[in-house]
C-alpha positions in Angstrom: 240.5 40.6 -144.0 239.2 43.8 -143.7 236.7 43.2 -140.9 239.5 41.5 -139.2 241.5 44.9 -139.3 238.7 47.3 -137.9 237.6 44.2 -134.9 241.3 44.7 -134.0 241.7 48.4 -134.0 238.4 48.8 -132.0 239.8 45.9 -129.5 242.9 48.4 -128.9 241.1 51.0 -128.6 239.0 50.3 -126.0 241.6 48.5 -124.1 243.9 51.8 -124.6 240.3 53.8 -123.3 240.0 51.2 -120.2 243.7 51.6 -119.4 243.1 55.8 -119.2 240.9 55.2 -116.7 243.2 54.0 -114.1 245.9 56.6 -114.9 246.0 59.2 -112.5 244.1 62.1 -113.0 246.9 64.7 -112.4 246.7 65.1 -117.1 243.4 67.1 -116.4 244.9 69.8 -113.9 245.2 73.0 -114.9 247.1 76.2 -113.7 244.2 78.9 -113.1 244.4 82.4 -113.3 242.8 85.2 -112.4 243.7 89.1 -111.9 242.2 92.8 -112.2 243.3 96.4 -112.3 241.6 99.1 -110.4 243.1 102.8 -110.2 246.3 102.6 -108.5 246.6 99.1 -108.2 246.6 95.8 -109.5 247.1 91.9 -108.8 246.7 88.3 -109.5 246.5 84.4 -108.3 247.7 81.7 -109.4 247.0 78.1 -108.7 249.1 75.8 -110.4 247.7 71.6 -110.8 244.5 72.6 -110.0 241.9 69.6 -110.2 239.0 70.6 -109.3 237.0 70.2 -106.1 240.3 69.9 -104.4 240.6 70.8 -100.2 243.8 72.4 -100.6 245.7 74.2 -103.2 248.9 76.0 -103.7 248.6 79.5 -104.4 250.9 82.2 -105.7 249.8 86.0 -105.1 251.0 89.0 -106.7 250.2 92.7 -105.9 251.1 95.9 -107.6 251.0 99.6 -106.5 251.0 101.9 -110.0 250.2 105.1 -108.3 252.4 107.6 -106.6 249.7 108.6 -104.7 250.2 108.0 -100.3 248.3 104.7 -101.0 249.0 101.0 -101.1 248.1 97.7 -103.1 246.8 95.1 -101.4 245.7 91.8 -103.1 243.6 88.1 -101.2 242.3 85.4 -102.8 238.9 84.6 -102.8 237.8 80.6 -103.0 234.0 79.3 -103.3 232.9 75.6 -101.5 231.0 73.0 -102.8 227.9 75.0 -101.3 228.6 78.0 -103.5 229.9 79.6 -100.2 232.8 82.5 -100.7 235.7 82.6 -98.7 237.7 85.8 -98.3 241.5 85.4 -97.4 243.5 87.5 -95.6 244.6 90.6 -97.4 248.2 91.1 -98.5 250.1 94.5 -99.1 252.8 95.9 -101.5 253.7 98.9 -99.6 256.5 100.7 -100.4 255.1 103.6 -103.0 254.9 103.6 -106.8 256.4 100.6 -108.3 256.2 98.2 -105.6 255.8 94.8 -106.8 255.1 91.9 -104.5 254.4 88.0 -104.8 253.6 85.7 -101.6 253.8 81.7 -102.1 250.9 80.0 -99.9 247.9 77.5 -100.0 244.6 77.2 -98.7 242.7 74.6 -97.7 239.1 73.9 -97.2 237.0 70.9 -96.0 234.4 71.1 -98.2 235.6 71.6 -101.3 237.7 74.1 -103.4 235.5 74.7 -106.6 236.5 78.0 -108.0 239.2 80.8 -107.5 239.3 84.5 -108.0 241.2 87.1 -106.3 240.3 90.8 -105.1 242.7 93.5 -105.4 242.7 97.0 -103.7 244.2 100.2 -103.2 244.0 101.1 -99.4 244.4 104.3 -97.7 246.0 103.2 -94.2 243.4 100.4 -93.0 240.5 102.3 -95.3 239.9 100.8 -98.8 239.1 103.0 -101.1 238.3 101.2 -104.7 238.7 97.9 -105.8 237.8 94.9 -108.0 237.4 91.4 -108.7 238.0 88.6 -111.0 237.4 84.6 -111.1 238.8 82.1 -113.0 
């Protein structure tokens, strides 16, 4: 009776593991992060259902100048292909002085293959950058 129970709850098992197979893979997205602080400035990236060697993703951007200082935040996302191959994204600013807080809603897309975010945040002096960092997820 016994052996009869176990044959049973193996059978359903691997017809429950089969079944999982053919659901969608959307239960193993994740929301990446990824952000830094450098002197005078700091930022962030998000990308929400993230999957994984995906060509285009939604993205959501945030920049913050902390110093009163003539300066400005800037913030880009940074995205590396299948071939290990960075792509830098167009720079975006907070300017508007200490306490300027600014978020941009976009996506990027890339033939071969999103593998990996990170994001690259700056303080600029007009069109001069001055210090920086970076950060992946």
């Amino acid at each position: 009776m016994n052996v009869k129970k176990t044959t049973r709850a193996v059978g359903v098992c691997a017809t429950a593991l089969a079944l999982s197979a053919l659901l969608p893979t959307t239960a193993n997205a994740a929301t990446l992060t990824a952000s830094c602080m450098t002197t005078g400035a700091n930022g962030s990236v998000r990308v929400p259902n993230f999957h994984g060697a995906t060509e285009r993703i939604q993205v959501g951007l945030t920049a913050y100048d902390s110093k009163a200082d003539g300066k400005h935040a800037r913030v880009r996302l940074l995205t590396k292909n299948a071939s290990g191959k960075i792509k830098y994204w167009s720079w975006r600013a907070a300017k508007g002085g200490k306490g300027t807080l600014k978020s941009w809603k976009t996506h990027a897309k890339d033939d071969r293959g999103i593998f990996n975010i990170g994001v690259q945040v700056a303080r600029f002096d007009g069109s001069h950058l001055v210090n920086s960092c970076t950060d992946w997820s």
